[in-house]
ZADO-1210 file (C-alpha; in nm, 4 decimals, padded with zeros to 6 digits):
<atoms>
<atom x="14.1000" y="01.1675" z="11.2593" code="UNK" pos="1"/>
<atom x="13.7746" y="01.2307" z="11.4967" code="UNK" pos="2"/>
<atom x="13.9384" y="01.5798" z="11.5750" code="UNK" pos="3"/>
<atom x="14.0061" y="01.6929" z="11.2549" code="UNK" pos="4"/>
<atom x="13.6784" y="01.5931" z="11.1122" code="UNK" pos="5"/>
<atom x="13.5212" y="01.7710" z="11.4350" code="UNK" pos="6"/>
<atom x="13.7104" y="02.1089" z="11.3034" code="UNK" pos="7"/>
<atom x="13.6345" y="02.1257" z="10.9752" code="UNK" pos="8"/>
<atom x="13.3036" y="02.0663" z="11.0707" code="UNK" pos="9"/>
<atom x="13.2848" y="02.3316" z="11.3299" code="UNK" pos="10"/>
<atom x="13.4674" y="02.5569" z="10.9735" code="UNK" pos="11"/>
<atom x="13.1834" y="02.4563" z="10.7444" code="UNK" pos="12"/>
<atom x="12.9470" y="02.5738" z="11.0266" code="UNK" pos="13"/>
<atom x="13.0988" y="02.9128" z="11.0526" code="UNK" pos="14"/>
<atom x="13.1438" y="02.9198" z="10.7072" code="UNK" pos="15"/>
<atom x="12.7843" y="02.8953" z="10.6289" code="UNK" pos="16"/>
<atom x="12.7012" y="03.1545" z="10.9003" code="UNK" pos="17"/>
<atom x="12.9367" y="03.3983" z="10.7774" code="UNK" pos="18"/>
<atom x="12.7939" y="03.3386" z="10.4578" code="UNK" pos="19"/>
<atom x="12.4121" y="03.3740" z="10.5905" code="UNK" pos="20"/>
<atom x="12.5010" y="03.6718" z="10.8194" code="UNK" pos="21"/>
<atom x="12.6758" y="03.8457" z="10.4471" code="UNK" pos="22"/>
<atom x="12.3236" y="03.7447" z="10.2443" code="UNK" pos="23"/>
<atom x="12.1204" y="03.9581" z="10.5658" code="UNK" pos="24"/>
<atom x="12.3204" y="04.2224" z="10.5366" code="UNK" pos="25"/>
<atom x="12.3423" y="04.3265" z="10.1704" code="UNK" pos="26"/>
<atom x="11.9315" y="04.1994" z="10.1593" code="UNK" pos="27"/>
<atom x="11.9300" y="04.4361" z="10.4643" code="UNK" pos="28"/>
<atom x="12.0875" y="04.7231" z="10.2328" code="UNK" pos="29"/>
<atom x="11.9193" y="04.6376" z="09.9261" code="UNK" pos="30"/>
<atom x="11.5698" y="04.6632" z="10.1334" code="UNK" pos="31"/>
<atom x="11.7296" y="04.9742" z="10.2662" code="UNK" pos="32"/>
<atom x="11.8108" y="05.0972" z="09.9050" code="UNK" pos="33"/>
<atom x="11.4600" y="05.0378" z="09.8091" code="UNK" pos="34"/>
<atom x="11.3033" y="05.2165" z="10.0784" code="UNK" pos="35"/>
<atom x="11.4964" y="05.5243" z="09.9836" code="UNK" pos="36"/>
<atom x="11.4550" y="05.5114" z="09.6277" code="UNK" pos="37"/>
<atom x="11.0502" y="05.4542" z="09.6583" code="UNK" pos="38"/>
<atom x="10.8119" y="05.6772" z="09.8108" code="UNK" pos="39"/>
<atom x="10.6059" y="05.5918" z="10.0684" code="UNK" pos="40"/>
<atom x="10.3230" y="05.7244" z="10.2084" code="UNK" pos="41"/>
<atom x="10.4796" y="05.8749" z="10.4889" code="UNK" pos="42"/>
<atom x="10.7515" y="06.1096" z="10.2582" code="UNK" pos="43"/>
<atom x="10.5073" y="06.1579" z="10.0334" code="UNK" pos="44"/>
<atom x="10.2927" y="06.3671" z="10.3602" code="UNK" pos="45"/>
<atom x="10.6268" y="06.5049" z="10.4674" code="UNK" pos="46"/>
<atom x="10.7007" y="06.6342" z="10.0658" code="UNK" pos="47"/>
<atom x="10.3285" y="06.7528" z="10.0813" code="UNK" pos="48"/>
<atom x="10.3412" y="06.9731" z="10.4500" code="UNK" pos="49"/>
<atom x="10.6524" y="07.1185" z="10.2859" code="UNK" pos="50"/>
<atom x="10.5433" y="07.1956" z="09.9838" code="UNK" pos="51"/>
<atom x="10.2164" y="07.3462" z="10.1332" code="UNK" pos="52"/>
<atom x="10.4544" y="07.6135" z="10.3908" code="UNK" pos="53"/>
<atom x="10.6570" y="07.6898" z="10.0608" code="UNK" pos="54"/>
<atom x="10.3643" y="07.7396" z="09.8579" code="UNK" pos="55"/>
<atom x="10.1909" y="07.9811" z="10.0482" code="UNK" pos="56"/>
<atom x="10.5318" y="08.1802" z="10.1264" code="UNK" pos="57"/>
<atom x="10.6043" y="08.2352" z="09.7845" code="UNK" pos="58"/>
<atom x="10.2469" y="08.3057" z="09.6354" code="UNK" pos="59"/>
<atom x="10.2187" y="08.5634" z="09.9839" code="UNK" pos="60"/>
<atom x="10.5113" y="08.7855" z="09.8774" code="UNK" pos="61"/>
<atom x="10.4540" y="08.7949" z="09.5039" code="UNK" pos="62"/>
<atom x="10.1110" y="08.8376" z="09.5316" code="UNK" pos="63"/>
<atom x="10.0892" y="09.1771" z="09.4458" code="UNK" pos="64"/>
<atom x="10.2687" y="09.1180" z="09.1157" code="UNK" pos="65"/>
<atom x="10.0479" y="08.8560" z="09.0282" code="UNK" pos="66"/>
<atom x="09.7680" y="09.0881" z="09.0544" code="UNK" pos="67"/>
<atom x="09.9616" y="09.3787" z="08.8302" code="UNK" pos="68"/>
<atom x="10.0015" y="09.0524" z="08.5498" code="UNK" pos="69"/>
<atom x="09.6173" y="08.9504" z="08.5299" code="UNK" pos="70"/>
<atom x="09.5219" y="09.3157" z="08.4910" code="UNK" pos="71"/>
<atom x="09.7821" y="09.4285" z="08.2772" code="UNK" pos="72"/>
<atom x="09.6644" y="09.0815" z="08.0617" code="UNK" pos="73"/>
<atom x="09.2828" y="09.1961" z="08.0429" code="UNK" pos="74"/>
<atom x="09.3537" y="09.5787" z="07.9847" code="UNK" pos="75"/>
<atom x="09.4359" y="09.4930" z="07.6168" code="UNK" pos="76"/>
<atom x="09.0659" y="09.3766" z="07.5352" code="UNK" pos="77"/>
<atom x="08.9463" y="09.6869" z="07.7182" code="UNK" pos="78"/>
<atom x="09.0676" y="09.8960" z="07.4454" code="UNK" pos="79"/>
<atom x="08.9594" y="09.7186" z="07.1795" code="UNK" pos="80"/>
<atom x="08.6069" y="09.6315" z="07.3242" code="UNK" pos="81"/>
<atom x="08.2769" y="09.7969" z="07.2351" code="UNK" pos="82"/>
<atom x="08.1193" y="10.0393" z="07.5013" code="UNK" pos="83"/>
<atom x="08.3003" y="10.3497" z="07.4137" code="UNK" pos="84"/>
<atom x="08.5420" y="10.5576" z="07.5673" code="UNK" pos="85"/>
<atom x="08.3673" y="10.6418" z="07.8644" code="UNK" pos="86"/>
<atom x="08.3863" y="10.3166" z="08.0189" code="UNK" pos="87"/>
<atom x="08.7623" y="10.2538" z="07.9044" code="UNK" pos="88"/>
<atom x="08.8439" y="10.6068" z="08.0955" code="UNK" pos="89"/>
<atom x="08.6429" y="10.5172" z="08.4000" code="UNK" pos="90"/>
<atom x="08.7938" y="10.1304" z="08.4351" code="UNK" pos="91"/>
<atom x="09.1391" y="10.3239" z="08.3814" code="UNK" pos="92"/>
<atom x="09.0701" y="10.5990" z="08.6612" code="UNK" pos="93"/>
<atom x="08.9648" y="10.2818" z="08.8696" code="UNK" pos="94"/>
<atom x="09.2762" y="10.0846" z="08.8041" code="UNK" pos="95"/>
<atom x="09.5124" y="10.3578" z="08.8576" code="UNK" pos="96"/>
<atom x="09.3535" y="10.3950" z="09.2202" code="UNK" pos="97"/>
<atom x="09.3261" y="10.0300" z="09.2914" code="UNK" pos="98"/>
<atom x="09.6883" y="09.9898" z="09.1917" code="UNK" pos="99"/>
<atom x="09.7948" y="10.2636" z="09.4667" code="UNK" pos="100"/>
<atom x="09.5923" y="10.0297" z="09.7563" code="UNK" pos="101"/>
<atom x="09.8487" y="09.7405" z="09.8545" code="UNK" pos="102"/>
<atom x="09.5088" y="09.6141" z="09.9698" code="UNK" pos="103"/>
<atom x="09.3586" y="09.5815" z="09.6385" code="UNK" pos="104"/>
<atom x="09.6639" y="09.4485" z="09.4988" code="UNK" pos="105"/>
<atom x="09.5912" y="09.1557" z="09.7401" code="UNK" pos="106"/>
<atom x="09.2653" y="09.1017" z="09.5411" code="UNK" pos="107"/>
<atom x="09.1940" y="08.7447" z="09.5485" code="UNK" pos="108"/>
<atom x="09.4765" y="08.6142" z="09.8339" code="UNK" pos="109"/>
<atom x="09.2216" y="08.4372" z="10.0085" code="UNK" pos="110"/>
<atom x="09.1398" y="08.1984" z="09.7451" code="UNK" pos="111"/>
<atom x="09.5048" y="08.1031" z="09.7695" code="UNK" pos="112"/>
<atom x="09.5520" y="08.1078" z="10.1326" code="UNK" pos="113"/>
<atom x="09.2563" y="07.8594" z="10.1173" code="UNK" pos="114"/>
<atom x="09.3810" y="07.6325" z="09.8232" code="UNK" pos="115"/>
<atom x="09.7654" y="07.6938" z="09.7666" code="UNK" pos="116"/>
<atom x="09.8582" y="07.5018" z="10.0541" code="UNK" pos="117"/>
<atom x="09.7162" y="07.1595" z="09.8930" code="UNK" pos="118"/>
<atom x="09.7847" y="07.2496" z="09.5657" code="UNK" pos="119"/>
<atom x="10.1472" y="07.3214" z="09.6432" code="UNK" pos="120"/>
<atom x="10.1385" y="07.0349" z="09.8224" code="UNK" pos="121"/>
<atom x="10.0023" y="06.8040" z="09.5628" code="UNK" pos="122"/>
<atom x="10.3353" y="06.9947" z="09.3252" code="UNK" pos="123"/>
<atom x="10.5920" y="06.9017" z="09.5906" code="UNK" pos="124"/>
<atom x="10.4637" y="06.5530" z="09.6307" code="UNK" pos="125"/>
<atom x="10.4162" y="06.5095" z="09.2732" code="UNK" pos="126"/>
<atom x="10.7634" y="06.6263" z="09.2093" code="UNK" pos="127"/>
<atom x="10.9262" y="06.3743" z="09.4664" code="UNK" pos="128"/>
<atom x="10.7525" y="06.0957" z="09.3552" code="UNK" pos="129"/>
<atom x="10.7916" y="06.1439" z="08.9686" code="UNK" pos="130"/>
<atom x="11.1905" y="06.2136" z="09.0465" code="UNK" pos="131"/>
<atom x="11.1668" y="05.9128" z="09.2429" code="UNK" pos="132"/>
<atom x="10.9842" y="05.6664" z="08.9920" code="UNK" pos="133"/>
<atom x="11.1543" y="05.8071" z="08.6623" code="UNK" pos="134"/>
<atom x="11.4795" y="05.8448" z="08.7650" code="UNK" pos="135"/>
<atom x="11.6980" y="06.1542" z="08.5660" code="UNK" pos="136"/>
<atom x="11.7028" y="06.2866" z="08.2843" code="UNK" pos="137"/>
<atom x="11.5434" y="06.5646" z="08.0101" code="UNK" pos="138"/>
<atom x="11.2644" y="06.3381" z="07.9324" code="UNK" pos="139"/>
<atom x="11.2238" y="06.2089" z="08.3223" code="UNK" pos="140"/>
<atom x="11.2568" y="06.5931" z="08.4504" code="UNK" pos="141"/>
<atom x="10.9658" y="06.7075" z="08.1820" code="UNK" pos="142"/>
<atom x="10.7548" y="06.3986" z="08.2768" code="UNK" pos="143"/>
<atom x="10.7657" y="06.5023" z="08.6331" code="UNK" pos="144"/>
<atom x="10.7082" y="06.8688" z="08.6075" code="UNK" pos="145"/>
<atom x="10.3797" y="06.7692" z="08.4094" code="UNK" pos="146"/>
<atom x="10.2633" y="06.4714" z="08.6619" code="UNK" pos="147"/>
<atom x="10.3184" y="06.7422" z="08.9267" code="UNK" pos="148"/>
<atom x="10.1208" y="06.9769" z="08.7802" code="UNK" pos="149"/>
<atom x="09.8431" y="06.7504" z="08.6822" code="UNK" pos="150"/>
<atom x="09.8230" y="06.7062" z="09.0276" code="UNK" pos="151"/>
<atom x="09.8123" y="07.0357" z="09.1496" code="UNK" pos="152"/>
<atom x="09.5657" y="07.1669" z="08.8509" code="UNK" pos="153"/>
<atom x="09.2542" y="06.9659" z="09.0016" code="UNK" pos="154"/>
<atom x="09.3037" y="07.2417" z="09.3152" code="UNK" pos="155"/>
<atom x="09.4802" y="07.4940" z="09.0615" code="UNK" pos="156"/>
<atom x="09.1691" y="07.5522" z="08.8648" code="UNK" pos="157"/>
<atom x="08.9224" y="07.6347" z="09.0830" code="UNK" pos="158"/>
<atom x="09.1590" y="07.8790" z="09.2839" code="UNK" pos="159"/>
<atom x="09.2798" y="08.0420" z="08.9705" code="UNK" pos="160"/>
<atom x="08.9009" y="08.1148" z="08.8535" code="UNK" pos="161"/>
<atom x="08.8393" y="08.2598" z="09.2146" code="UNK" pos="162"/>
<atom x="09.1268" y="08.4991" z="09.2276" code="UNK" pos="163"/>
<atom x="09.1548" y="08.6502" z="08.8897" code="UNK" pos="164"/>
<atom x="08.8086" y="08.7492" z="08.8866" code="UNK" pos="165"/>
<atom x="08.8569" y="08.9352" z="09.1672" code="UNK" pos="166"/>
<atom x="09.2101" y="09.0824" z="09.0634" code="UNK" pos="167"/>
<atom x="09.0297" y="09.1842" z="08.7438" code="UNK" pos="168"/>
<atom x="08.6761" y="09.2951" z="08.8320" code="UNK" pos="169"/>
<atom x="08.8072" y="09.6512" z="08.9065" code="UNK" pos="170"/>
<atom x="08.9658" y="09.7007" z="08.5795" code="UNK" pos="171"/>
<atom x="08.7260" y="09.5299" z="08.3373" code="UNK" pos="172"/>
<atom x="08.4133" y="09.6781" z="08.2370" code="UNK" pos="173"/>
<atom x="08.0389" y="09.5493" z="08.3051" code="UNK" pos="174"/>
<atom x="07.9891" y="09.4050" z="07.9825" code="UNK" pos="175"/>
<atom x="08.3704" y="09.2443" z="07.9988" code="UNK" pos="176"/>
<atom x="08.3317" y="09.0769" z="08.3413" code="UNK" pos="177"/>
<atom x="08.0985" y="08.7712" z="08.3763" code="UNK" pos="178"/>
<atom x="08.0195" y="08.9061" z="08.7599" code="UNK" pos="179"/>
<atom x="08.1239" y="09.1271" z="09.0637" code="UNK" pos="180"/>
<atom x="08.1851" y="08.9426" z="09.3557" code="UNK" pos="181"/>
<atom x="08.2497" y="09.1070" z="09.7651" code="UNK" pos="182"/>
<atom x="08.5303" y="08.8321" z="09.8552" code="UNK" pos="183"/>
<atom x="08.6376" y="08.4610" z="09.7255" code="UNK" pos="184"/>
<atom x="08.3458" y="08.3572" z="09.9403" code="UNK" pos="185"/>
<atom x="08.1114" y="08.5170" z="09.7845" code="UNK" pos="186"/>
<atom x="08.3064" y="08.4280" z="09.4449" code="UNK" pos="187"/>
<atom x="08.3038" y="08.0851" z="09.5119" code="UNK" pos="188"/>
<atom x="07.9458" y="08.0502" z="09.6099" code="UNK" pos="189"/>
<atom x="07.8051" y="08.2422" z="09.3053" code="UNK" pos="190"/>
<atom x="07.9323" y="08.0536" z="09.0653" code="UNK" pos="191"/>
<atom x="07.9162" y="07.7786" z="09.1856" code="UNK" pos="192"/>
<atom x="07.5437" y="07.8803" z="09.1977" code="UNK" pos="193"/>
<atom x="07.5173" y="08.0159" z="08.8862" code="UNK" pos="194"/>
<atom x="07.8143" y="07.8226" z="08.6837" code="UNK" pos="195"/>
<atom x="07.8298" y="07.4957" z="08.8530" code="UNK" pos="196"/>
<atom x="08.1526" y="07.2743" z="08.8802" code="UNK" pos="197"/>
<atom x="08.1657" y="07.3784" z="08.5163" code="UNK" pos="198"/>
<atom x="08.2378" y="07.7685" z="08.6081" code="UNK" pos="199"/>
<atom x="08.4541" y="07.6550" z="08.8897" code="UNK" pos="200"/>
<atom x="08.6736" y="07.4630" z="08.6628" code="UNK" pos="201"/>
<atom x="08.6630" y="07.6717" z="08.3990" code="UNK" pos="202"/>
<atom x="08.9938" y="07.6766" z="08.1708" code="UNK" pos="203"/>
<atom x="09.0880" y="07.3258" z="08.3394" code="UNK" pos="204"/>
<atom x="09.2586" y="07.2090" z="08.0217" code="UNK" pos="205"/>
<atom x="09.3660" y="07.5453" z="07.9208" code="UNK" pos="206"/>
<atom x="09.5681" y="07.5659" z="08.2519" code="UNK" pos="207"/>
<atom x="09.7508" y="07.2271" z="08.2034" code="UNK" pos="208"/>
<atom x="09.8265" y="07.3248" z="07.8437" code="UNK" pos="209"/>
<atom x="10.0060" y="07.6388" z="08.0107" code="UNK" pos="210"/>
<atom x="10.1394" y="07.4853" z="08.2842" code="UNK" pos="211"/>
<atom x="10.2099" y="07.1449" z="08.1085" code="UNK" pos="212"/>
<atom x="10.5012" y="07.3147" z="07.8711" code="UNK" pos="213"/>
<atom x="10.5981" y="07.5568" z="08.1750" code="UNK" pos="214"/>
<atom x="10.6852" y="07.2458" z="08.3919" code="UNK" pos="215"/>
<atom x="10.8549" y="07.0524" z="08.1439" code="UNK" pos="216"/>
<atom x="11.0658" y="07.3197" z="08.0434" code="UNK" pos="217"/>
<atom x="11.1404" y="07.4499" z="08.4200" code="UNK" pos="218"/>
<atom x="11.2382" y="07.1103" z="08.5757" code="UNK" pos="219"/>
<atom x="11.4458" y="07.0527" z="08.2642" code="UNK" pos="220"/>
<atom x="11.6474" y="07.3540" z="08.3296" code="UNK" pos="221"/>
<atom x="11.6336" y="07.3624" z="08.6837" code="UNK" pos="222"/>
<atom x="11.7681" y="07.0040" z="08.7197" code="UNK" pos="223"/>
<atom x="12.0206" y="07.0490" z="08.4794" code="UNK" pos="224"/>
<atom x="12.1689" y="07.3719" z="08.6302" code="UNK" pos="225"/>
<atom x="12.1497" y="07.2072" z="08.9748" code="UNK" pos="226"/>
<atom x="12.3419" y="06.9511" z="08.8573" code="UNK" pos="227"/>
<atom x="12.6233" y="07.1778" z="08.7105" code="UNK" pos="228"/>
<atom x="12.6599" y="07.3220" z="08.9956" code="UNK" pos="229"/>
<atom x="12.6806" y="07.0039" z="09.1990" code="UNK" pos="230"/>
<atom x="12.9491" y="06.8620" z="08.9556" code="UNK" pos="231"/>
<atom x="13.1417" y="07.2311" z="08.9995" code="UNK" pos="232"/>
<atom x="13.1279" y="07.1173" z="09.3461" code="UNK" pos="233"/>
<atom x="13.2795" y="06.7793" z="09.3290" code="UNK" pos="234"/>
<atom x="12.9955" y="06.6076" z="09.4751" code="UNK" pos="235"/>
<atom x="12.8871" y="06.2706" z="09.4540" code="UNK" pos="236"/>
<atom x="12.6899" y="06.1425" z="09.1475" code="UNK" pos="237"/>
<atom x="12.2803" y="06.3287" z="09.1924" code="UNK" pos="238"/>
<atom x="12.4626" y="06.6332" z="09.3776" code="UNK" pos="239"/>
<atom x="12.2180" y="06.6684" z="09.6211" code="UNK" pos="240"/>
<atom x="12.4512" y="06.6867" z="09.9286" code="UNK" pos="241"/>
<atom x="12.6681" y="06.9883" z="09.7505" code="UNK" pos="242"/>
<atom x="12.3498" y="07.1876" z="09.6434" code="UNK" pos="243"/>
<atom x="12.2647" y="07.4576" z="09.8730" code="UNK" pos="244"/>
<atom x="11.9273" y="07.6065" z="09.9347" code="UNK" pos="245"/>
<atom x="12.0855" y="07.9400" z="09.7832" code="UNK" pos="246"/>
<atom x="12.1814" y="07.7438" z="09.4769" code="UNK" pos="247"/>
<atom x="11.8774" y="07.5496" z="09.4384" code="UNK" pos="248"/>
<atom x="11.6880" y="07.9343" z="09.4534" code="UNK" pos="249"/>
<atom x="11.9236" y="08.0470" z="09.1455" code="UNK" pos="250"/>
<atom x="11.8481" y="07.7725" z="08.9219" code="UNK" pos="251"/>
<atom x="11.4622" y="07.8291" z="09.0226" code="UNK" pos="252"/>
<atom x="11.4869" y="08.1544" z="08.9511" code="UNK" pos="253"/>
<atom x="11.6621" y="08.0683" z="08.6008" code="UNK" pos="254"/>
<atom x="11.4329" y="07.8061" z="08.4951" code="UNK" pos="255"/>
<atom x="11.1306" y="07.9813" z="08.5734" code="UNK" pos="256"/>
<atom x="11.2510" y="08.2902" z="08.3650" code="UNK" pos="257"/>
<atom x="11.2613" y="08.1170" z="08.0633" code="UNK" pos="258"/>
<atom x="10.9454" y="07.8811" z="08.1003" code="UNK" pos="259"/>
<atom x="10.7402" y="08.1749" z="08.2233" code="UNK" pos="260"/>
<atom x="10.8464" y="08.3782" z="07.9014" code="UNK" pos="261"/>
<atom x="10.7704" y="08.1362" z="07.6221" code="UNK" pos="262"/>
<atom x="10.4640" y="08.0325" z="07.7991" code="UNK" pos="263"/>
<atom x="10.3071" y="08.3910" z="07.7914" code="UNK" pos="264"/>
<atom x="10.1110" y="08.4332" z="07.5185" code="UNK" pos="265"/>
<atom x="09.8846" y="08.0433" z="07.6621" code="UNK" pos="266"/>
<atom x="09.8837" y="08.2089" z="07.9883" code="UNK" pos="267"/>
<atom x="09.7065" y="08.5642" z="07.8652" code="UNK" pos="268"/>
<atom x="09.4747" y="08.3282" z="07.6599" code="UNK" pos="269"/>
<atom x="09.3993" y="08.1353" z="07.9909" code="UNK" pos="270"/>
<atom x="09.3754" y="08.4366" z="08.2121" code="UNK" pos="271"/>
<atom x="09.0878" y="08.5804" z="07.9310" code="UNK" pos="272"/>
<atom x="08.9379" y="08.2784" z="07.9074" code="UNK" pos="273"/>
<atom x="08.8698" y="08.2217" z="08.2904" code="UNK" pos="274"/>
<atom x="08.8044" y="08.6022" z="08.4029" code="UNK" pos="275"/>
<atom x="08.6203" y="08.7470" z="08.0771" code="UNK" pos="276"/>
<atom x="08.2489" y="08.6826" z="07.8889" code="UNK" pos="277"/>
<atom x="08.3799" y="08.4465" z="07.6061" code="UNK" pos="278"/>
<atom x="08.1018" y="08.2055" z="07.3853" code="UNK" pos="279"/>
<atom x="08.3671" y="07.9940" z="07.2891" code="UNK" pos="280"/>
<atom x="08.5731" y="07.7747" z="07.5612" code="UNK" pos="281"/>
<atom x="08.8908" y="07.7231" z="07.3121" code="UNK" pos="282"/>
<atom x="09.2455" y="07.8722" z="07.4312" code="UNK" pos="283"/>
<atom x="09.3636" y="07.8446" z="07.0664" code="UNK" pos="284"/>
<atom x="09.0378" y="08.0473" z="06.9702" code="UNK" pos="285"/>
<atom x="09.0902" y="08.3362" z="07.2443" code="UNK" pos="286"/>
<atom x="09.4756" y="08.3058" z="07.1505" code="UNK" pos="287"/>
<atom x="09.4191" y="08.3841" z="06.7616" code="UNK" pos="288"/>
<atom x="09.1323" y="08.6510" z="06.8524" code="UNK" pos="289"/>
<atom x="09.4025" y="08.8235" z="07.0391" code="UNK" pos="290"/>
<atom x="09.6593" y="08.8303" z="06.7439" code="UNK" pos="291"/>
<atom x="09.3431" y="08.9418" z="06.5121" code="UNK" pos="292"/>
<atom x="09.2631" y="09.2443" z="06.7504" code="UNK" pos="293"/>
<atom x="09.5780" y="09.3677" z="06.9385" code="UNK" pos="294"/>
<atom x="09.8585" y="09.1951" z="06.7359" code="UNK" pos="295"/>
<atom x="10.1812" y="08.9920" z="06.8869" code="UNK" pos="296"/>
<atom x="10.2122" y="09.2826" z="07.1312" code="UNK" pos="297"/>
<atom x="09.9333" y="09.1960" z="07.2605" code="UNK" pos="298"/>
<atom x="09.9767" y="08.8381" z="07.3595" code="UNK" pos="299"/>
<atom x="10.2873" y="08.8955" z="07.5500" code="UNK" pos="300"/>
<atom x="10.1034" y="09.1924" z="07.7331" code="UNK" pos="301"/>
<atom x="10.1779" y="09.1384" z="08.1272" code="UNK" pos="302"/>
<atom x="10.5011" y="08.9672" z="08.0481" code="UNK" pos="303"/>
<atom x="10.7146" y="09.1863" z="08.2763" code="UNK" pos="304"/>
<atom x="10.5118" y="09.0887" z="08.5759" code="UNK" pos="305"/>
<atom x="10.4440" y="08.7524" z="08.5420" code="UNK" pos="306"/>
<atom x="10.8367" y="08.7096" z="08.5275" code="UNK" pos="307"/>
<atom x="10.8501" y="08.9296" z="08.8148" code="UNK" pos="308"/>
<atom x="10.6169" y="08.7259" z="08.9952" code="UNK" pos="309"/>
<atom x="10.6882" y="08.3788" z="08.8944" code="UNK" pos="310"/>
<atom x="11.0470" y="08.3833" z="08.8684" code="UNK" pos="311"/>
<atom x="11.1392" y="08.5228" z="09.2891" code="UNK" pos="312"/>
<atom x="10.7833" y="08.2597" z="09.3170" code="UNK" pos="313"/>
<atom x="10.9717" y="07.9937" z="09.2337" code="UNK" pos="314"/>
<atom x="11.2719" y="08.0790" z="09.3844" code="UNK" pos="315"/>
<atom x="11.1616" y="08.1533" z="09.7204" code="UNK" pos="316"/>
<atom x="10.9299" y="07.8146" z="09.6723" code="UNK" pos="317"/>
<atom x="11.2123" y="07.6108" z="09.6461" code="UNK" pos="318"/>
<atom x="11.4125" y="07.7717" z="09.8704" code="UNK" pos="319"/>
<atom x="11.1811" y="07.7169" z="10.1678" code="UNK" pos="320"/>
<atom x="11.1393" y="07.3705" z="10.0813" code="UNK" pos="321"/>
<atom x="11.4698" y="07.2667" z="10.0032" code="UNK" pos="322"/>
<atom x="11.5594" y="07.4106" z="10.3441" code="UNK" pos="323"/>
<atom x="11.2631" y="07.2489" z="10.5364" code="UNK" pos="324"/>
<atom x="11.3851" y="06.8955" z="10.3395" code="UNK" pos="325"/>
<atom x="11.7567" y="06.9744" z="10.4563" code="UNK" pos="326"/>
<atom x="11.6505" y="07.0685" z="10.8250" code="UNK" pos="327"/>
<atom x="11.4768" y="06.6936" z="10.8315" code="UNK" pos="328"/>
<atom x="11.1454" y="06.8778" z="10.8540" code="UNK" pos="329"/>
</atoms>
């Protein structure tokens, strides 16, 4: 009777350990589950230094693009502006020369290679952590394209202002431009001299109102073609393990096609609005003013090359970083 109490005893024991060692385990997994699913401060650095080397890669090669789009935006008011012919021929004569100097069609590339790298890092680490935190979806995708980008406009802004004044300064006449600046050095110091944070930031809200419906409507897109693919693939539920870099480019390039086009005409108004003399700071007032004067044409003036740039932008963005995230970079 003493022995067989003594075993079951000694088989409640290991019962109970088994059963403590099982609760450690799946708490073990559940901790580990959590730790995946939330960002911390560590992945959100590592999304960051990605996004930064993708950033600048992208913005480096369609750079030149970028510049044809701002100019091609401003040469609208040019012909509708008051100073006569004269100046519209000699801004033209300039242009067409400028355009043949691959150096002037880097205009303004040192404002990005000074802020792009946080800015695209402040995207990339929005865009994890908004994924992250809201899960999937249409309405979880378009929430994190715009808390990425409200991010990235606080560094955004200020570059934008920098570099299209000097990728338009060449084409835009003297009474047009509000300055003429050597370098984004120079840019940045004068107006912040003569503007204040106020010039710096100038179009702050008009950017987010482009860039706002742009995100939405890429991530949408791009996370829903991704995901096609992924279930083409016969991956597991999220698809990320099936998705190649090459893939992940195509839908970029996709997405960004379509978001860049309807978000044209807000993007000419913003461009206007930040590079040219304006007394009102509205984008809905420059908008209109450029139906009144140069019709619907006008507002999708520059449409070509914005795609052109944006679209392999994005592509080559997310193609470097989903690399760089696949390498364990």
């Amino acid at each position: 009777m003493r022995v067989f109490c003594r075993g079951n005893s000694r088989r409640a024991r290991a019962s109970v350990d088994v059963s403590v060692a099982t609760r450690e385990r799946e708490r073990g997994m559940d901790d580990a589950d959590a730790d995946s699913s939330t960002p911390t401060r560590a992945s959100a650095i590592a999304d960051g230094a990605r996004g930064a080397v993708a950033g600048v890669s992208s913005r480096f090669v369609t750079h030149p693009l970028d510049t044809l789009k701002a100019r091609a935006q401003v040469r609208g008011a040019m012909s509708v502006a008051s100073g006569g012919a004269r100046e519209v021929e000699r801004a033209a004569v300039v242009r067409s020369s400028v355009i043949r100097s691959t150096v002037g069609l880097y205009a303004g590339f040192g404002a990005v290679a000074a802020f792009a790298p946080v800015a695209s890092g402040a995207y990339f680490a929005g865009y994890e952590s908004g994924r992250a935190r809201l899960g999937e979806g249409a309405l979880a995708s378009a929430a994190t394209g715009m808390w990425a980008q409200a991010l990235a406009g606080i560094v955004y802004t200020p570059m934008d202002v920098i570099k299209e004044r000097l990728q338009t300064q060449d084409v835009l006449g003297a009474r047009q431009r509000v300055a003429t600046y050597r370098n984004w050095m120079d840019a940045a110091r004068v107006i912040a001299r003569e503007e204040g944070a106020r010039g710096l930031f100038r179009g702050y809200w008009a950017q987010n109102f482009v860039w706002w419906p742009w995100s939405a409507t890429y991530f949408v897109l791009y996370e829903r073609s991704r995901a096609a693919f992924a279930v083409s693939a016969d991956s597991d539920v999220g698809g990320e393990a099936a998705v190649s870099p090459t893939v992940s480019s195509a839908c970029a390039t996709f997405a960004a096609s379509a978001a860049t086009t309807l978000t044209h005409p807000l993007d000419l108004a913003k461009t206007r609005l930040q590079t040219m003399r304006f007394e009102s700071s509205s984008l809905v007032r420059v908008l209109s003013d450029v139906i009144r004067r140069e019709g619907i044409a006008g507002v999708f003036a520059g449409v070509g090359a914005r795609v052109a740039a944006v679209a392999p932008g994005s592509a080559i963005s997310f193609f470097v970083y989903e690399s760089l995230k696949k390498s364990g970079w």
